[in-house]
N, C-alpha and C positions, 0 to 999 in steps of 0.2 A: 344732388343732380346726377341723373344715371351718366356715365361715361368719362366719370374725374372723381379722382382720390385725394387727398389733402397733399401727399408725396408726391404727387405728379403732375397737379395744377398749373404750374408753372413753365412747367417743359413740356407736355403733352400738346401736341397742335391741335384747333379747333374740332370738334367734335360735333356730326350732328345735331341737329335740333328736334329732329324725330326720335333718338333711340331713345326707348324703353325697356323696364327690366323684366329678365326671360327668364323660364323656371328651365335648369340644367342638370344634367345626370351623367356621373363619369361613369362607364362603362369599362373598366379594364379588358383589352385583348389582346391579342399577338404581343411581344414587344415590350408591354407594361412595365417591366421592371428598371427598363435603360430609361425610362421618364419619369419613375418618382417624385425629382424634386419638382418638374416642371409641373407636375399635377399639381402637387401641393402647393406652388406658390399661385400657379392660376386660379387654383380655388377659391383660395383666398382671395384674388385680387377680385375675381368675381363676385362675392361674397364684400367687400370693401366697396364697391361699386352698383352696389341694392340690389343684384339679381339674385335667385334665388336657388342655389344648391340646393338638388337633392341627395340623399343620403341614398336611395336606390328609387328605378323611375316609378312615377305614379302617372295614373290616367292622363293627367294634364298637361308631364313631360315635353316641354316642345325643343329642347336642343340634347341631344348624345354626344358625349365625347368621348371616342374609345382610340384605340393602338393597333394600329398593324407593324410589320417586320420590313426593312429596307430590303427592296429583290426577294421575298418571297412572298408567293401567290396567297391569297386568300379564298378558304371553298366558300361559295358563296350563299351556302346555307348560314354563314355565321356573318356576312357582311350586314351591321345593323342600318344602311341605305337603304336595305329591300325588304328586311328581316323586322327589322327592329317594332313597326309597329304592332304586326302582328305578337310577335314575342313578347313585349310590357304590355300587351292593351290599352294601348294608348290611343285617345280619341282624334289623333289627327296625324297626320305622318310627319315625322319630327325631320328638325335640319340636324343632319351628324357631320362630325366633324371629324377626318381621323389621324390622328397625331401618330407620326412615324419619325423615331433616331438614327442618324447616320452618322458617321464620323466624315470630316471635311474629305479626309483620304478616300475616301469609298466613295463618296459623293463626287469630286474630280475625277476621279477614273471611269465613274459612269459616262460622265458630260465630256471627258476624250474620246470616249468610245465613239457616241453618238456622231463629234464632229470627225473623227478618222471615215465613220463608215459614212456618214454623209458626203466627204469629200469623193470620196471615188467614184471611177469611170470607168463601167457602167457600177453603179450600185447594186451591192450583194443582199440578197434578202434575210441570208443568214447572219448577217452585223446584226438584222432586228427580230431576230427569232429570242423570246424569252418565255421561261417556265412561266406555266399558265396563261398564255393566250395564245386568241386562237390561231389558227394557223397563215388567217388572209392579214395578222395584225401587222406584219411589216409594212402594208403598204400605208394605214395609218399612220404609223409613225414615220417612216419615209416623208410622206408628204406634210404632216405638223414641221418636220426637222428643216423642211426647202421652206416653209414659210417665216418660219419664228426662230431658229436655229435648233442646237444642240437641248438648251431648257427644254424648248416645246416636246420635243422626243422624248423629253425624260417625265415629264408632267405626263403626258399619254398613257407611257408605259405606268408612274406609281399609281394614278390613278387606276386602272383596270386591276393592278394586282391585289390593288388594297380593296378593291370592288367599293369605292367611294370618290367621290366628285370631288367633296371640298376635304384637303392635305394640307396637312399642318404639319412640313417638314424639319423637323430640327434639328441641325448640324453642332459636333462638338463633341471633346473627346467625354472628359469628366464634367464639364457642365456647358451649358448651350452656348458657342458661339455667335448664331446668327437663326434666322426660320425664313423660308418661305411660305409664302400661303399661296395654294393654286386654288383654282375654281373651273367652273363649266367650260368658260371660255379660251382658258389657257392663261390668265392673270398668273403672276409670278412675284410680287414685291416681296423685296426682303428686308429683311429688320436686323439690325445688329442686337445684342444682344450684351454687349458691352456696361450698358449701365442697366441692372437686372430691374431697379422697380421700372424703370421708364418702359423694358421688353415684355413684361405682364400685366402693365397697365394697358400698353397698347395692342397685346396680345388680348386679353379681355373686352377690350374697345370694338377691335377687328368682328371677334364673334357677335357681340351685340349688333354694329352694323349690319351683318348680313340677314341676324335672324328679326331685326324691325321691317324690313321691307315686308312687301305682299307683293302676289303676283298681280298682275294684269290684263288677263286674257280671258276675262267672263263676259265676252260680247255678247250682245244682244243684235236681233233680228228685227229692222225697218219695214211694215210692208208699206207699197206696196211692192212686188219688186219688178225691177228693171225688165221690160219685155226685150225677149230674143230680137226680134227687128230695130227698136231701140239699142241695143248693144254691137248687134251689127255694125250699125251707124258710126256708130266712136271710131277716131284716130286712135286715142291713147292705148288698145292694148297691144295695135299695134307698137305704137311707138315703145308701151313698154318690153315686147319682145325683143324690136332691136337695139334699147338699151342692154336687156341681157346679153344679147349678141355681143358687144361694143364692150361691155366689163370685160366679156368672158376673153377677147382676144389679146386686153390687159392685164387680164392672168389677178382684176382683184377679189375674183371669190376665189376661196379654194373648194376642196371637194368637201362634202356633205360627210360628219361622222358618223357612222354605225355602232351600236354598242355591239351587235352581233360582231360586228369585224373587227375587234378587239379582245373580247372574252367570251366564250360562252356559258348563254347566263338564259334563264327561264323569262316568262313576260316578267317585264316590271312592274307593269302596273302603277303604281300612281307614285314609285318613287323617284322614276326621271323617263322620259320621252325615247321612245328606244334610237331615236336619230335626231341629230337638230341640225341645222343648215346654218352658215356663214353668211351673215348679212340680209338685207333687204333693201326695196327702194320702191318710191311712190311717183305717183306724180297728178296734178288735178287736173281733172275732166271739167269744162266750162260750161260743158250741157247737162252732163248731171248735178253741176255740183259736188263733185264727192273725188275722195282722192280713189286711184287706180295704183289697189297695193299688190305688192308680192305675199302669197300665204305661207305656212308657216311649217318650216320642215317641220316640226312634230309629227304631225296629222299624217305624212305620206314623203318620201322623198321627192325633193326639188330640187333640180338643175336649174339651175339662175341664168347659164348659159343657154339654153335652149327652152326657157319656159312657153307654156300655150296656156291659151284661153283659161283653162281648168284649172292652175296657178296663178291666177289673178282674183281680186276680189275687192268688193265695194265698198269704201269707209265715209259713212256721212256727218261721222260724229263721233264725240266720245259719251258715254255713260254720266249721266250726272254727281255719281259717287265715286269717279272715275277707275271703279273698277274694272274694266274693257270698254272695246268700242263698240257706236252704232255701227252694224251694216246694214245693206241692202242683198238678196238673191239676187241672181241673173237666171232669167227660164234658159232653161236646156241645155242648160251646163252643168260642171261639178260646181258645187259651190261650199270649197273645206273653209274654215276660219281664217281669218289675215296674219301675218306674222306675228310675231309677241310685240314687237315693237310700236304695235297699230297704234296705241294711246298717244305716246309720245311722237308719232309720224304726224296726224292732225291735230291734237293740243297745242303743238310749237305754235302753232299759228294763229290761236286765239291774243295774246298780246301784241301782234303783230297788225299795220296793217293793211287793208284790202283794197285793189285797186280795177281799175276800168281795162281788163282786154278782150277784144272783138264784140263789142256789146253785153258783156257778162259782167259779172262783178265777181273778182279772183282774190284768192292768200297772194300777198306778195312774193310769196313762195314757192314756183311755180312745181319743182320734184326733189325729192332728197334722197338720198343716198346712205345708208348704216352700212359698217363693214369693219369686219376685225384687221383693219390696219393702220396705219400710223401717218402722219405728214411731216417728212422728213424738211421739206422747205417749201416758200409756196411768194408768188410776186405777189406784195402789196397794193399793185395799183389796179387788180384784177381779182384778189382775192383776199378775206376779213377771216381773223380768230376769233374768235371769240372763247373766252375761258371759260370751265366750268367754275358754282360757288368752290370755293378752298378747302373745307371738310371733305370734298370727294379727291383731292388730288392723295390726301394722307389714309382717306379710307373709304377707298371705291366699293361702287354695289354695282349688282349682276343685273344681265339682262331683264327685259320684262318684269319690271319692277318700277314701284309707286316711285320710288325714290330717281331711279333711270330717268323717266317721265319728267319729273320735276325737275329735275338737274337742266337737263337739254331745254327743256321749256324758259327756265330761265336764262338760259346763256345766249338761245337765240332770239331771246326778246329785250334782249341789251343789243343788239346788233345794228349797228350805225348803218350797214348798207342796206337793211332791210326795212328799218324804220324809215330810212329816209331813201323811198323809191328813186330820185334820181340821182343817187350816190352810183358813181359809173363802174362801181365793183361787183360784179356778176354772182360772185361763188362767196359764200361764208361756210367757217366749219368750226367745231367743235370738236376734240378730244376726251373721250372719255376712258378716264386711267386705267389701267387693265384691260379696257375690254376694245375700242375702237375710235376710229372718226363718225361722226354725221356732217352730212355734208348738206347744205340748200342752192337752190340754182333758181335767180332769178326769170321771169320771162323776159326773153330776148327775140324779137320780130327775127324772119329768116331764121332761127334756130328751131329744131326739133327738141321734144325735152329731153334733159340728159345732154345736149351735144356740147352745150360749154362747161363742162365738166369735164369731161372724155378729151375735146381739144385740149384743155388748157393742161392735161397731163399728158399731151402728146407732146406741147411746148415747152413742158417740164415749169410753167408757171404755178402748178401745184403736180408737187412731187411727193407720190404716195408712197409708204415704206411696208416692207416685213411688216418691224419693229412697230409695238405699241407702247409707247411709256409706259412706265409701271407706277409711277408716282408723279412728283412735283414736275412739271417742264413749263418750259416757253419759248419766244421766237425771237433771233436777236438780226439785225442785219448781218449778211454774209457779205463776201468782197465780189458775188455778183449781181448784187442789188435784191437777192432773196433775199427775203429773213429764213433764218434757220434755225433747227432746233436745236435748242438748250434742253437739258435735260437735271434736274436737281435746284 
């Protein structure tokens, strides 16, 4: 079975039921010599675990694991993110991986750094000036560091230097203490390191999870499409503009990353979106049928706060191999793709079900909400958790993904206040580990969409956080009749 060793059956926590084995190639770079042994046992463990090491990449390579150097820059001619396909001939652009050594000592002086200079009043831009970026990257890191703390500044900063996304950090003097693994999103879970086959099993585990997923965002085009006077018509894009409004003065998007505003780097082209935006949100239209999404920073920068017409987009379905969603055009307007989320925004709602408002027949689901943040406590008698399956709490997966998709889809179709329409609890949400909440909001008469959301976090009845678990959590009562988060 891909994902379990004879050694580690026992104490490794549940593992997918999707992963499959992935053909890998260690790539030595920067740094190589300080991780030796950790190559060599992951190989192995790789290798123990059915996947398939290469000896050097071939055509079909689809995962790279190479080395950068802790605090220093990488030219980005040698970064195998951007490089790498080109360079082995490789028939599709591989996920790389890149394993960087620190010592714990080096690594805590970074993460004082970041919270010394985040603490100050006013903030010096020179606390986040570092070799090889570019010159606008303090305000990136600045504002990662107000959202997520001193980590997120620090993930910011190794990523650009290492000119790679996914960081495989490993602390320890003479042999690994502990690892971090970052990603797109700003995910951070760490691993001890203490019982070594248990940290290479699940070091090996971790890779595989990321490289089974697929993306999701090969939408297809509905005609016929929506007429300009038809669209006129609608409330919801109103409504979804003053939703933007209404987040934005809750301060829960943050600002939109630029890869230019952190390092500069030539186009990337197909090895990451030169910008992606925080979060999305939907909500259904009862005349057309079809949910009224946010599109998708990749495509163009999007202010969430201030979105128009041209940032919105039609989803009447998902693909039946659920590789992206249906849309529909809007005449004479932009019309870019929906966020990556789009699959999993209307899927949730297929085991869920549908009900009678204003002569339409609706998702019990009336808008939802994705957002890289956390739910620090939230009133029970107004608002439902719902857990993701277990396999993701121990080894989350990224955005716009098969697997994203699925998760969410089944956690909100266990949901007692949704399955059962007149459960008087309005808001149900989900956590997903590393990367955010989603949130649902029933129809409620006299509500606008979005508004029992936005209230009920003015009530502090759900209290949004920074912080996104990183791993295992839950909710236990507080001593003010919230439940609160547990975390572990």
């Amino acid at each position: 079975m891909i994902g379990v060793t004879p050694q580690a059956t026992l104490r490794l926590p549940p593992a997918h039921a999707w992963l499959r084995p992935m053909r890998v190639a260690y790539v030595p770079g920067p740094g190589a010599e300080a991780l030796v042994t950790v190559f060599e046992n992951l190989l192995d463990e790789l290798r123990a675990q059915g996947h398939d090491v290469q000896v050097q990449p071939q055509a079909d390579t689809e995962v790279l694991l190479t080395t950068s150097i802790f605090g220093q820059p990488l030219n980005w001619r040698d970064g195998l993110m951007l490089i790498g396909r080109r360079r082995f001939g490789l028939v599709r652009t591989p996920t790389v991986f890149t394993f960087i050594h620190v010592t714990p000592e080096a690594l805590e002086e970074r993460l004082r750094h970041f919270e010394t200079a985040l603490g100050k009043a006013p903030l010096d831009p020179a606390d986040f000036a570092f070799e090889g970026l570019a010159p606008q990257a303090h305000r990136t890191l600045i504002e990662q560091g107000r959202r997520g703390g001193p980590i997120m500044s620090l993930i910011r900063l190794v990523q650009a230097q290492a000119v790679c996304i996914r960081v495989v950090l490993v602390a320890g003097r003479t042999a690994p203490e502990f690892a971090y693994y970052f990603d797109l999103v700003g995910g951070h879970p760490r691993v001890s390191a203490a019982d070594p086959d248990y940290f290479y099993a699940d070091m090996a585990r971790r890779l595989a999870t990321a490289v089974s997923t697929h993306g999701i965002t090969q939408h297809v085009v509905q005609a016929p499409p929506v007429s300009r006077d038809e669209w006129l018509a609608l409330t919801t894009p109103q409504a979804m503009r003053e939703a933007g409004y209404q987040f934005g003065r809750r301060d829960f998007f943050t600002e939109m990353i630029r890869v230019q505003d952190m390092v500069a780097l030539p186009a990337v082209g197909d090895a990451i979106a030169s910008q992606y935006s925080e979060g999305c949100f939907a909500t259904w239209d009862e005349r057309l049928g079809a949910l009224i999404a946010t599109i998708t920073g990749s495509a163009r920068p999007v202010v969430k706060e201030a979105i128009t017409d041209d940032e919105l987009a039609v989803i009447v379905g998902a693909r039946p191999d659920g590789l992206g969603a249906v849309v529909r055009h809007v005449e004479g307007k932009r019309n870019d793709p929906p966020s990556s989320e789009a699959v999993e925004l209307i899927d949730m709602d297929s085991p869920l079900p549908r009900i009678s408002w204003n002569g339409a027949t609706v998702p019990v689901a009336r808008s939802k909400l994705h957002g890289h943040r956390g739910v620090a406590a939230f009133d029970p008698r107004h608002v439902e958790f719902v857990p993701v399956d277990e396999p993701y709490y121990h080894y989350p997966v990224s955005c716009s993904t098969d697997a994203q998709a699925r998760a969410i889809k089944a956690a909100f179709g266990r949901s007692q206040a949704l399955r059962n329409p007149a459960d008087p609890r309005r808001v149900v949400f989900t956590v997903m580990p590393g990367h955010g909440v989603v949130l649902a909001e029933k129809w409620v008469a006299g509500k606008v969409p979005f508004q029992v959301i936005w209230e009920l976090m003015d009530s502090g009845a759900l209290q949004i956080d920074n912080r996104v678990p990183q791993g295992l959590h839950s909710y236990a009562p507080g001593a003010d009749g919230r439940m609160t988060l547990r975390e572990g």
